[in-house]
N, C-alpha and C positions, 0 to 999 in steps of 0.2 A: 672440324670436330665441335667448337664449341656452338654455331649456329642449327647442327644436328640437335645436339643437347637442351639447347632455347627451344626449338622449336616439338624437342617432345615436351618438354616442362608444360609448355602454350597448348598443346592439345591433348596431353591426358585429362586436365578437366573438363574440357568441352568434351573431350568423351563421355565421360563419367557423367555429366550434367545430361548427355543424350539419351542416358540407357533409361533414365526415368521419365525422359520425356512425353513416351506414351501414356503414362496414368494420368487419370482426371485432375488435376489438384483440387479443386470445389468438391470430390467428393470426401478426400482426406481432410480437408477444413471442416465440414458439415460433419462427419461423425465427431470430429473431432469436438464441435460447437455443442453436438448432442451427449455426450459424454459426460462435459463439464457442466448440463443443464442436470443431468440425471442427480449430478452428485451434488448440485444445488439442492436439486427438490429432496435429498435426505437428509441435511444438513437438520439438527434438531434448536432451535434456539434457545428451549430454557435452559438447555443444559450448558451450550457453550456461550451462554453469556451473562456471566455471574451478577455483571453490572445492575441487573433486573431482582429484585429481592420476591420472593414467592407471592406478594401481596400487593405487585407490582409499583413499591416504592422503587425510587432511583436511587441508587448507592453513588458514595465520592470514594477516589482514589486521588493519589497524588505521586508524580513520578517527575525524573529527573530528564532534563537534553538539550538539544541545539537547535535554536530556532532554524529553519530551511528556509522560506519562505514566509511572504505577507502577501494575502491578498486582499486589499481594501473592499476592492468592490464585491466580494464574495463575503466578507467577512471571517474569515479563515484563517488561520497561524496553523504550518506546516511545523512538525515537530519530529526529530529523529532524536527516540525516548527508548531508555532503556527500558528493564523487565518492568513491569509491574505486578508485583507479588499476590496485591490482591486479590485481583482480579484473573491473575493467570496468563495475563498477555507479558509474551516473547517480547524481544526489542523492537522495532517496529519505527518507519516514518508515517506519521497518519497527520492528515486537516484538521481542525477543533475549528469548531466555531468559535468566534469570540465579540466580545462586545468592541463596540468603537475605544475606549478607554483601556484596554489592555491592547488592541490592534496598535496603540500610540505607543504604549509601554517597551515595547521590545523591536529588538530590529533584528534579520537576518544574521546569524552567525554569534548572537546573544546566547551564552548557555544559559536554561534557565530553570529552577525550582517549579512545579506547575500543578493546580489542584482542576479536577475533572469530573463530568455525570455524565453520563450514557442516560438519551435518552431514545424515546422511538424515532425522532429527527434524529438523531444522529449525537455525536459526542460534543461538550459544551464546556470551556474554560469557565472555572470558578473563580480560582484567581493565579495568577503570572509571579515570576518576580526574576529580576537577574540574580543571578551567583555571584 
């Protein structure tokens, strides 16, 4: 009885994995690739990203988390940051670049206070500090 029962357990997914096995998979990836291009190209930037002031100055926020990572050679502090009100960003892990002298400052698993600019490179620590 019980090598019955192993032995359906063992082949209802290989079933189950056979009945799809006819569709293409590359064609379910490719619409899928083309989908998420479309909703790229609608995507509006002045509006979702406040960080840009109408007269294209750079705006600073400042938000609170835990360092995740260092990457030297990238120049990057990984940061799992709570909301940021200003700006409208959700909690959120994102890269900052950073300069050599705050990359020194902090280490992995550091909670930390942190001031920020958005710019068309990408997002830019101001300044660091631990908790």
């Amino acid at each position: 009885m019980r090598t019955t029962t192993y032995m359906i357990l063992l082949a209802a997914p290989l079933a189950l994995a056979a009945c799809n096995s006819a569709e293409d998979p590359s064609e379910s990836v490719e619409a899928m690739m083309a989908d998420e291009m479309s909703a790229a190209n609608k995507m509006s930037t002045s509006d979702d990203m406040p960080m840009m002031t109408d007269d294209g100055a750079v705006r600073t926020a400042s938000a609170e988390g835990i360092v995740t990572a260092i990457d030297d050679a990238a120049g990057t502090i990984t940061i799992d940051h709570g909301p940021v009100p200003e700006v409208d960003w959700p909690a959120m892990t994102m890269a900052f670049s950073a300069d050599d002298d705050d990359l020194d400052e902090v280490a992995a698993g550091d909670r930390v206070t942190f001031e920020f600019q958005m710019m068309d490179s990408g997002s830019r620590i101001v300044s660091i500090a631990k908790q």
